[in-house]
Structure formats: structure tokens, C-alpha cells
C-alpha positions in Angstrom: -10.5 -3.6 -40.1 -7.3 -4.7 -39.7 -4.9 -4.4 -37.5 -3.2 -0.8 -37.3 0.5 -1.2 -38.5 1.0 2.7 -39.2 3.5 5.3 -37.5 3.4 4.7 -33.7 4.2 8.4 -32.2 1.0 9.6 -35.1 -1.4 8.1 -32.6 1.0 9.0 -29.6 0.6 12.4 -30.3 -3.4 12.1 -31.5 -4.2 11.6 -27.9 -1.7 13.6 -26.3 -0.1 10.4 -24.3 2.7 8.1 -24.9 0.6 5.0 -24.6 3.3 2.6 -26.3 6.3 3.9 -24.2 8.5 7.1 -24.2 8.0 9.3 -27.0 10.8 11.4 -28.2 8.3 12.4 -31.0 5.5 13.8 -28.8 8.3 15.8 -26.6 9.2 18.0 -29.2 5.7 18.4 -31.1 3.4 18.0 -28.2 0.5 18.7 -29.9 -2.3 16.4 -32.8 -0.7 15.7 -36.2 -2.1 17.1 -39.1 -2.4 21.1 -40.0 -4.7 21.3 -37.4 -2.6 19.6 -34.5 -2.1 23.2 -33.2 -5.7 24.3 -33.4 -6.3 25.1 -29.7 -10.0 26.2 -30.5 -11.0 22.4 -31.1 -14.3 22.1 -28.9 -15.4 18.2 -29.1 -18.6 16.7 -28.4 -19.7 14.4 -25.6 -19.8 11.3 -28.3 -16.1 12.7 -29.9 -14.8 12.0 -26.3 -16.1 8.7 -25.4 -15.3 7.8 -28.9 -11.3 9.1 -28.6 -11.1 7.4 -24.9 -12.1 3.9 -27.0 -9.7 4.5 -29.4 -7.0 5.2 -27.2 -7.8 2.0 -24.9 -7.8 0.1 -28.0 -4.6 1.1 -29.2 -3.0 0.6 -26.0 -3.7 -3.1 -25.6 -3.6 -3.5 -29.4 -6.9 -5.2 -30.4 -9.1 -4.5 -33.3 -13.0 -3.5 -32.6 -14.5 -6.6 -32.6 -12.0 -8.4 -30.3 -12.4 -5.0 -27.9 -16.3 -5.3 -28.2 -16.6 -8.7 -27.8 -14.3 -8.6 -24.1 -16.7 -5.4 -23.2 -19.7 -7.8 -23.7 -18.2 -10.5 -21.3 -17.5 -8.1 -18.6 -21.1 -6.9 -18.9 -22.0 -10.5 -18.6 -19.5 -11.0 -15.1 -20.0 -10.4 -11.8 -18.6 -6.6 -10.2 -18.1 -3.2 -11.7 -18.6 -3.2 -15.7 -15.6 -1.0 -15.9 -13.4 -2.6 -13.8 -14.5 -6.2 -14.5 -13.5 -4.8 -18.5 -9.7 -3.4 -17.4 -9.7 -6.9 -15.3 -9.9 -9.0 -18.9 -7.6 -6.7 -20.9 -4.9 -6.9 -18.8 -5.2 -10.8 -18.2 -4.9 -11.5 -21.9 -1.4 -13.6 -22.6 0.6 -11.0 -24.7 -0.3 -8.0 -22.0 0.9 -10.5 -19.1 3.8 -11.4 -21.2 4.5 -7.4 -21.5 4.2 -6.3 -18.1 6.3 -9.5 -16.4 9.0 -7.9 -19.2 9.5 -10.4 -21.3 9.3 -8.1 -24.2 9.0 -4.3 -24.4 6.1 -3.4 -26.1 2.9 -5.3 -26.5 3.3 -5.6 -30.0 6.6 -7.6 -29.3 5.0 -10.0 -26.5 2.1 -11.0 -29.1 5.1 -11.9 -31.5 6.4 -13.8 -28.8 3.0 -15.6 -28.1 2.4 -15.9 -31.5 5.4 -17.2 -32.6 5.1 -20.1 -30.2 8.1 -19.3 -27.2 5.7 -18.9 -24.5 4.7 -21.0 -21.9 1.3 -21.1 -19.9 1.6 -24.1 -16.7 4.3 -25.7 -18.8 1.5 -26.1 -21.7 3.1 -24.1 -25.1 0.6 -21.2 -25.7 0.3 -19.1 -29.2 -2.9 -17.3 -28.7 -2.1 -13.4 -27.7 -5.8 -13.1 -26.6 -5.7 -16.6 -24.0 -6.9 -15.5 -20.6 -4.4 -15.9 -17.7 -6.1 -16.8 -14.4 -4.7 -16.2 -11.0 -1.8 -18.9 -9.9 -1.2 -19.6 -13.6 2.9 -19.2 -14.0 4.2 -17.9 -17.5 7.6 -18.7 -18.7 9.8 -18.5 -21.7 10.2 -22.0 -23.5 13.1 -23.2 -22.5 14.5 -23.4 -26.0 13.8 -19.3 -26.6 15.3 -18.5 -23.4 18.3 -16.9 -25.3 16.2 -15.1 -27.4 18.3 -11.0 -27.6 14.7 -9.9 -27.4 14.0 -11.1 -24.1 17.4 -10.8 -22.8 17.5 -7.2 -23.8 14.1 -6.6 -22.2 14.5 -8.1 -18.9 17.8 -6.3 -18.7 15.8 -3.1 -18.4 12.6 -4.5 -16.5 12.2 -3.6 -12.4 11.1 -6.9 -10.9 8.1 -6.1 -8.3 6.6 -3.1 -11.2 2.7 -4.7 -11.0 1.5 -5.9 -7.7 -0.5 -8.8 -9.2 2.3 -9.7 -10.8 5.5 -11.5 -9.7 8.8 -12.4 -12.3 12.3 -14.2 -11.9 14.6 -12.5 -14.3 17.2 -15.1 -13.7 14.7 -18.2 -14.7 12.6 -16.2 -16.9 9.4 -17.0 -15.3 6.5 -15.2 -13.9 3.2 -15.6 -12.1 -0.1 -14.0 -12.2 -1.0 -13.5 -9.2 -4.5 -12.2 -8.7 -6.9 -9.6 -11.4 -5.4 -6.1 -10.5 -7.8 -3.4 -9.2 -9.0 -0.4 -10.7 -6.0 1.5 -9.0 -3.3 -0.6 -9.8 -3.8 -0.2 -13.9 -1.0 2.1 -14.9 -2.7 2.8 -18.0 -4.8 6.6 -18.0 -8.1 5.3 -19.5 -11.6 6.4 -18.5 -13.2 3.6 -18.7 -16.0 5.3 -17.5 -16.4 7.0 -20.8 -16.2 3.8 -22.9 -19.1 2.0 -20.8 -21.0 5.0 -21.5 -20.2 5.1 -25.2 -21.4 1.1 -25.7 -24.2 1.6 -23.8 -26.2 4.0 -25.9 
């Protein structure tokens, strides 16, 4: 499957969260798209709803099955909690680091800017969007795409000090990982409870 390209506020408003930002869109229609979006007599199975909570994780971070199956079976593999061990290696991969030391505003945008070769990993040039950062490692814009509008514009709006494990200088357009967040600290709203149940049948 490849990767979905669609209409961003459709699956916004299929899970009833804005899980790529603020959504305008799901403000005023609040409800599922499709003639029955306003069905309120929709009772889903067990399955349905481990199945919708994977869906919704792997939209979030932006991976396609496999890529999201294959990080599942190396945090079964790890040390600690399955489900926390699993939130642990999606949020260490480069373009969700590159997002959340805002560098870019969406994910989508930080695997561009991974991809398209203007990030930095321990002054190494990285283009992988799925490379796993490890505590200490610093993260920086190439110096030549330090002028980039898209970063500029994106730091303008970014909070320094949002993520505990996380640490950025706006002015030198740097960052560092500093340690795997916990459970608690992941913003995101994902039972990921549900999705270790739904690969383990």
C-alpha cells in the first residue's frame, strides 16, 4: 500500500481527532465523513476498535503497515513495557524528532526535510525519515538550508522547552534528543494498549 496522500481533515474527522494539527474542518462538521458520518447508532466491535486505534497511530506518525509492523516487532523484541517500548521507537524516528524540535510543522513536512537531504544527525547529513535518534544525538539544519522560509516560518511559531526529552536553539537551529520520553509525556491520544492487543491475536 502506498503511502496515503488523500484529504487530511477526511481522516481527521474519521477518528474524531485533529491528529495532523488544528482542524478548521472537524470544528464545523464534527462528526465521520460519508452519509453515515452522522449515524450515532454505530455500535463497533472489539476488533473494529483495535483496528481504528492502529489506523489512527499510523496516520499520525505517517508510516505505511509494514514499516508500523515491523517497529511493533522490535519493541516486542526490547527490553520494558511492549507498549511503551513501541511509542519509545515511533517518536525517535528522524522526521518525528525533526517535527517536534519545530523544524517543520507537520510530519509530513520534516520527512521532506529529511528526505530531501537538509538535515543533520552529529554533524553526519541524514536522509532517512525512519533513522533512529538515540539519546545525546544533536539534530540540526544543514548549515546551507538554514534559510530555508519553511523552517524559518516554523520555528517562528514553535515554544522552545514543548517536549521534555527534547531541547532546541531557535537562534542556531539545533536541537538534542535528550532521553526516550515516557508513556506520559507522548502528547499523542493513542491506546496503545489496543494495538498490542490487536497484533497479538
Amino acid at each position: 500500500m502506498a503511502r496515503y496522500r488523500g484529504p487530511k481533515q477526511k481522516i481527521a474527522r474519521r477518528f474524531k481527532e485533529p491528529i495532523f494539527g488544528p482542524s478548521t474542518a472537524l470544528e464545523r462538521k464534527p462528526y465521520g465523513p460519508g452519509q453515515h458520518g452522522r449515524s450515532r447508532f454505530t455500535r463497533k466491535s472489539e476488533y473494529a476498535i483495535q483496528l481504528d486505534e492502529k489506523q489512527k497511530a499510523k496516520y499520525t506518525y505517517g508510516l505505511l503497515e509494514k514499516q508500523f509492523r515491523n517497529l511493533y516487532e522490535k519493541a516486542t523484541r526490547q527490553e520494558g513495557v511492549t507498549g511503551e517500548v513501541f511509542l519509545q521507537l515511533l517518536e525517535s524516528r528522524l522526521d518525528n524528532v525533526v517535527f517536534r524540535m519545530g523544524f517543520a510543522r507537520t510530519r509530513r513536512q520534516a520527512r521532506q526535510l529529511t528526505s530531501h537531504r537538509h538535515v543533520v544527525v552529529n554533524g553526519q547529513v541524514v536522509n532517512i525519515p525512519s533513522y533512529q535518534v538515540k539519546p545525546g544525538d544533536v539534530v540540526s539544519i544543514r548549515p546551507k538550508s538554514k534559510n530555508l522560509e519553511l523552517v524559518n516560518s516554523s520555528l517562528d511559531s514553535y515554544s522552545t522547552n514543548k517536549y521534555k526529552w527534547i531541547e532546541t536553539d531557535k537562534k542556531f537551529k539545533t536541537g538534542k534528543f535528550l532521553h526516550l520520553p515516557s508513556m506520559e509525556e507522548i502528547p499523542e491520544n493513542i491506546n496503545v494498549q489496543l494495538i498490542i492487543e490487536l497484533y497479538s491475536k
